[in-house]
N, C-alpha and C positions, 0 to 999 in steps of 0.2 A: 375479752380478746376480740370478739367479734366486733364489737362497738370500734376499739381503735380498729381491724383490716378497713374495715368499712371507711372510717376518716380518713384514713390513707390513699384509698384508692379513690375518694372522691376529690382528695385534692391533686393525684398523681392524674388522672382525666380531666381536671378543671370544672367539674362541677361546680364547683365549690372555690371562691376565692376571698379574699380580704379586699374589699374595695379600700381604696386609698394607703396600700401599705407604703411606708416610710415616710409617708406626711408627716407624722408627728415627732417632736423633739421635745426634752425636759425641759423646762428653764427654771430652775427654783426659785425665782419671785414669782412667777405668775402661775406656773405651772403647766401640762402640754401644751404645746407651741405646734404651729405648721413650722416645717422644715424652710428656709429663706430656697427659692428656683428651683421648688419642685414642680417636677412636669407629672399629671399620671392621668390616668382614666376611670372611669367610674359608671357601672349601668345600673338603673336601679328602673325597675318595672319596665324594663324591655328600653330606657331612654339612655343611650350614651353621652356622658358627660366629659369635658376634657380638664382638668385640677389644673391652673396654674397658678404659683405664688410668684410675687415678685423678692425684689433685695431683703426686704423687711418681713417676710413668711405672710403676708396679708394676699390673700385669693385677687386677682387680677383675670378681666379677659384674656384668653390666648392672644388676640390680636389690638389691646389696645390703643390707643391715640394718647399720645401728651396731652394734657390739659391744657388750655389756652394761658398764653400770660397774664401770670396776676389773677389765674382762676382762686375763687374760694375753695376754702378745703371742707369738708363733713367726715366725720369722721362714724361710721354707726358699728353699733358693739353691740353681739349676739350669740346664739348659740348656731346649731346646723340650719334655723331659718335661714336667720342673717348672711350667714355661709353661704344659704341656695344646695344642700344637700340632693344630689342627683339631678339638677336641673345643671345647664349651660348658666358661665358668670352673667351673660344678660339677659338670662329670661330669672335671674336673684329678685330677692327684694332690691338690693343694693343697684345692681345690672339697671333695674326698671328706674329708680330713681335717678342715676347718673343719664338716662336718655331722657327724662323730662324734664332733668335741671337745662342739659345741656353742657358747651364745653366751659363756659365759664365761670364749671363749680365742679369740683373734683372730688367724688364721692367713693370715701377708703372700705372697703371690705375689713371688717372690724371680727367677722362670725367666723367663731372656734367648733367646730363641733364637741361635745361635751363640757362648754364652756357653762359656769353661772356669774350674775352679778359679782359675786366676788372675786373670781378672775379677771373679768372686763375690770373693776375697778382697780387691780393688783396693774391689770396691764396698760390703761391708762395713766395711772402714775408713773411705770415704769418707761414709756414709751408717748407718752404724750406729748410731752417736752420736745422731743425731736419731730414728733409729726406736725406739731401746731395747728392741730385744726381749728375753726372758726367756732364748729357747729360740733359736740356730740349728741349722736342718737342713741341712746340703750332699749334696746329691742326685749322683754319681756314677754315671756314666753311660761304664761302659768301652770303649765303643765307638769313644770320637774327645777323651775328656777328656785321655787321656798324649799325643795328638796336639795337642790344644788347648797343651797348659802346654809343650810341645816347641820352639812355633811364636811360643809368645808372646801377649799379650793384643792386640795392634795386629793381628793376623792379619786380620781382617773390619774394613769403615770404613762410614759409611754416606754413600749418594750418591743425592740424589733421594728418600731417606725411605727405603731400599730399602738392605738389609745386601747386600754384596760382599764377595768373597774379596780377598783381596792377593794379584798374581799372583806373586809372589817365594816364598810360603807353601812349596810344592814344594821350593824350594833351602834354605829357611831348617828345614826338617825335615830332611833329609839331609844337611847340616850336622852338626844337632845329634846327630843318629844316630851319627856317623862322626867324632865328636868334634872 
């Protein structure tokens, strides 16, 4: 009891918040999705960030520019790197690259936060077609992507806007481990 007053009051004071709530949507081919023109906020170690997606839920600067006509498209597909987790969209990996290509090459923010190879490639099939990019990049991230593609793309669902684990994830990797 004292555990939940505690939770309580720390979220009724705001200590305590859910960065990025209602970002996320289901989509059962690919799996959580950004929500399409969400606007939200984000601090992580004292840095405030500002979330925005465009029509297609892909992370977008707040203040972007058109791409020049007849710009090249790249498309690059990741996890919270890719994303830029807690940084501003141009200080991303993506951000950074769109300012040394320049405008005559339109570089898509592709990073799902709990995304694996398996989703990128679920959402590439599903969504590639209409993006046409020229160029994909799959951004690799050995930290938790063999755990990701181990566990499956259903691993994380979204509930309340808000990405969750599947609590099975744990069995369903030692499984696959253990053949």
């Amino acid at each position: 009891m004292f555990l939940l007053a505690f939770e309580v009051l720390l979220r009724v004071l705001g200590w305590q918040s859910a960065p990025l709530e209602g970002l996320f949507r289901n989509d059962p081919a690919v799996g959580p999705r950004h929500v399409a023109g969400y606007r939200g906020t984000m601090t992580v170690e004292g840095q405030r960030a500002v979330i925005v997606t465009d029509s297609r839920g892909l992370r977008v600067a707040p203040h972007a520019s058109a791409p020049a006509p007849g710009a090249r498209r790249i498309l690059v597909l990741g996890d919270s790197f890719v994303f830029g987790w807690g940084v501003a969209a141009e200080e991303s990996l993506v951000g950074r690259l769109q300012q040394a290509l320049g405008p005559s090459v339109e570089v898509l923010n592709g990073g799902h936060n709990g995304w694996g190879p398996d989703n990128e490639a679920l959402f590439l099939e599903k969504e590639g077609p209409s993006l046409r990019p020229e160029l994909v990049l799959a951004v690799v991230y050995v930290g938790n992507d063999l755990w990701n593609v181990l566990t499956g793309p259903d691993r994380a669902f979204e509930s309340g806007g808000m990405l969750n684990a599947r609590p099975d994830v744990p069995q369903r990797w030692n499984r696959a481990r253990n053949g």
